[in-house]
C-alpha positions as a printed Julia matrix, in Angstrom:
115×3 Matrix{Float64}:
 68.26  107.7   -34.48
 67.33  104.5   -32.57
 70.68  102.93  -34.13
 72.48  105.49  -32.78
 71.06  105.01  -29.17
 71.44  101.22  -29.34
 75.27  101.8   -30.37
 75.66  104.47  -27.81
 74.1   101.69  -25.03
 76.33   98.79  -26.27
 79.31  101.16  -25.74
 78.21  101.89  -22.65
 77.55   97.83  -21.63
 81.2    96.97  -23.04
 82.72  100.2   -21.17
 81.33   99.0   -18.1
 82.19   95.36  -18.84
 86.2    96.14  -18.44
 85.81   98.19  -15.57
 85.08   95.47  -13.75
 87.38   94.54  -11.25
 86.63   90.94   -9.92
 86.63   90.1    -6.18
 87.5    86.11   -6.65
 90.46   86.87   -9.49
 91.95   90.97   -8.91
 94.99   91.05   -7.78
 95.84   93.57   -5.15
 96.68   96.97   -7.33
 93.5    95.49   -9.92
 91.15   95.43   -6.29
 92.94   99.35   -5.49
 92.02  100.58   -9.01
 88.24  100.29   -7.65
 87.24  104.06   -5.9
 87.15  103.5    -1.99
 89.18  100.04   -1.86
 92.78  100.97   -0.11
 95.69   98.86    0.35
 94.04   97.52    3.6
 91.1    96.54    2.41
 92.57   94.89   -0.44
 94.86   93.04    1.61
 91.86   91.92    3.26
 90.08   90.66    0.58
 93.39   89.0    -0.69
 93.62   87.44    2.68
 90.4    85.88    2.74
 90.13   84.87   -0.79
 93.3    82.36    0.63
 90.5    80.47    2.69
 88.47   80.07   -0.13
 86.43   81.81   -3.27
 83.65   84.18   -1.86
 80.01   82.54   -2.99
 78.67   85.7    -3.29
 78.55   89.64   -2.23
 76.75   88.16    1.16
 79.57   85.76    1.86
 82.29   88.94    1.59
 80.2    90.96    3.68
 80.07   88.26    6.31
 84.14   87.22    6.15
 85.86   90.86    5.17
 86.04   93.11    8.08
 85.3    96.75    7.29
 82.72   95.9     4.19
 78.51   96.55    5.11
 75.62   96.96    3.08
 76.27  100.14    2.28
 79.85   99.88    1.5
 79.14   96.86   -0.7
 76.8    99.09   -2.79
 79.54  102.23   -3.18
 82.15   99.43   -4.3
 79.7    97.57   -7.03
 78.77  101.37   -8.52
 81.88  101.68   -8.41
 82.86   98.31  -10.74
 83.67   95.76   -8.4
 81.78   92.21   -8.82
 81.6    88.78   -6.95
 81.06   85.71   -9.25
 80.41   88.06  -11.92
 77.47   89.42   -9.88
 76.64   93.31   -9.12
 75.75   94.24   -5.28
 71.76   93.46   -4.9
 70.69   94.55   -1.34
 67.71   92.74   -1.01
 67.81   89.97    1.05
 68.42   86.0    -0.53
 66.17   83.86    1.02
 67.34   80.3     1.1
 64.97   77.93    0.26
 62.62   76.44    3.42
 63.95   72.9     4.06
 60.79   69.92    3.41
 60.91   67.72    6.51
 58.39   64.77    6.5
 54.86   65.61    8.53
 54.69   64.72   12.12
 52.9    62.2    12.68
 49.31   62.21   13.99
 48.4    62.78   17.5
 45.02   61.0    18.81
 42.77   63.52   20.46
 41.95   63.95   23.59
 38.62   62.09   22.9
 40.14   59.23   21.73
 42.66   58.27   24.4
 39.8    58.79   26.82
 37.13   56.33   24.7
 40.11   53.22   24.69
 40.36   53.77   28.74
């Protein structure tokens, strides 16, 4: 019984694995084969994708006109990836940038003592 589940789940990973249509490398009709991507929106990911790669599902929903949150999550249900990545609609949070401390002030008490 459990082999039979972990074969039925492997077909199901490998099924889902060439359904997969690849924002950085479909071509046009490949990017149309995807359920709610239309010639214009595929021409507008094509047209982008000249400019550059997209980094991520974050950088297409910031250069592709047409393409939200919400959209982004219909089309990666739906099979289509960035950089091999599904849709994830929690935020990314860069990393804080270290700066060196400030240096230290003298109080208040101090500048009045050297006076």
């Amino acid at each position: 019984m459990l082999k039979k589940a972990l074969a039925a789940l492997a077909t199901l990973f490998a099924a889902s694995a060439l359904l997969a249509v690849e924002a950085n490398t479909a071509t046009q009709a490949d990017l149309e084969t995807v359920e709610g991507v239309g010639p214009t929106l595929s021409a507008a990911i094509l047209d982008e994708r000249t400019k550059g790669e997209f980094k991520n599902w974050n950088d297409l929903l910031r250069r592709v006109r047409g393409v939200g949150d919400r959209s982004a999550a219909k089309l990666s249900a739906r099979g289509m990836t960035v950089n091999g990545e599904a849709y994830d609609p929690a935020p990314r949070v860069e990393p804080a940038k270290t700066s060196a401390p400030a240096p230290a002030r003298p109080s208040a008490g101090a500048s009045a003592a050297r006076k």
